[in-house]
C-alpha positions as CSV (number, residue, x, y, z in Angstrom):
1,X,110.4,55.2,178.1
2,X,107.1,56.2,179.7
3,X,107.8,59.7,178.6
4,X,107.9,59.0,174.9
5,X,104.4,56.9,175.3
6,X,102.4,58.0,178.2
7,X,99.4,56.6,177.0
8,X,100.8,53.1,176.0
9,X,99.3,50.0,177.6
10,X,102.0,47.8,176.6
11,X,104.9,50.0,178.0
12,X,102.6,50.7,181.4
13,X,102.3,46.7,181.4
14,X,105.8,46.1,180.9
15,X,107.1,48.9,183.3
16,X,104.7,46.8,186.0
17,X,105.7,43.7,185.4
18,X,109.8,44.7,185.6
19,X,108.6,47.0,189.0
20,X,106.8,43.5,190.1
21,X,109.9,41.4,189.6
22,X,112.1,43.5,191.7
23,X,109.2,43.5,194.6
24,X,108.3,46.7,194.3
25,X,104.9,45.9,194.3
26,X,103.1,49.2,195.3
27,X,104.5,51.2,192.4
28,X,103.7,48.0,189.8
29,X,100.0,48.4,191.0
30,X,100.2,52.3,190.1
31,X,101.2,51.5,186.7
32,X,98.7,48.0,186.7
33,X,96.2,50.8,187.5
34,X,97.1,53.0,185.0
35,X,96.8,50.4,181.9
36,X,93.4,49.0,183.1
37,X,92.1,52.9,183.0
38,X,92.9,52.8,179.5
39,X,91.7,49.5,178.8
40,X,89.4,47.6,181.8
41,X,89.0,44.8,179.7
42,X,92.8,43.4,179.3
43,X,92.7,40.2,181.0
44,X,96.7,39.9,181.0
45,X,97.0,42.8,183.0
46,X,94.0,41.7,185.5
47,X,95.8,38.4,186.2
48,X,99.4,40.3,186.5
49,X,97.6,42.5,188.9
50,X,96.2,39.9,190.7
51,X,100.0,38.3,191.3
52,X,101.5,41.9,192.2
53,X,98.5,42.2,194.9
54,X,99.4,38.5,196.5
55,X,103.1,39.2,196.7
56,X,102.0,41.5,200.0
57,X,99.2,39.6,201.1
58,X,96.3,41.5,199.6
59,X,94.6,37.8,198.7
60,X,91.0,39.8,198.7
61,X,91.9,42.1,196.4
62,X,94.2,39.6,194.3
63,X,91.2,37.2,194.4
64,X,88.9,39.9,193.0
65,X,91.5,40.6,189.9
66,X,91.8,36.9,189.1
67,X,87.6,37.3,188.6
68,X,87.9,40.3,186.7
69,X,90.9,38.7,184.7
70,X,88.4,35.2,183.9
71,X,85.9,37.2,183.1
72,X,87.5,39.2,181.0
73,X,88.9,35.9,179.4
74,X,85.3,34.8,178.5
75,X,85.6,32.0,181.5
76,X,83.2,33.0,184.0
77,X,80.4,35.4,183.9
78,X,80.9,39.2,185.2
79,X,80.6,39.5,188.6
80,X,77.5,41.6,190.2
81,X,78.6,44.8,190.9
């Protein structure tokens, strides 16, 4: 599927999120990482981050997306950098 849209946000997303259900949480976060380079500003895919990074016990870094994904919301201000 990725192979016929490389470059597809939604399919990266959705390839993620299926990775993230079966706890395979290292390779979701490739393809997490891989949407927000094409668009840093998708909230949805901060916050689906954000649960893929807790599933391990990254709470720093999960706490970090959850700002990035409010933020990106409109619900907080952008954090200093």
């Amino acid at each position: 599927m990725l192979k016929i849209s490389p470059n597809n946000i939604r399919v990266m997303t959705a390839k993620a999120i299926a990775l993230q259900e079966l706890e395979q949480n290292e390779e979701a976060l490739a393809y997490f990482d891989q949407a927000l380079a094409f668009n840093p500003l998708n909230s949805f895919i901060w916050y689906n981050k954000a649960i893929a990074l807790r599933n391990p016990g990254r709470y720093k870094e999960a706490d970090d997306c959850i700002k990035m994904s409010d933020c990106q919301a409109g619900k907080t201000p952008r954090p200093a950098p």
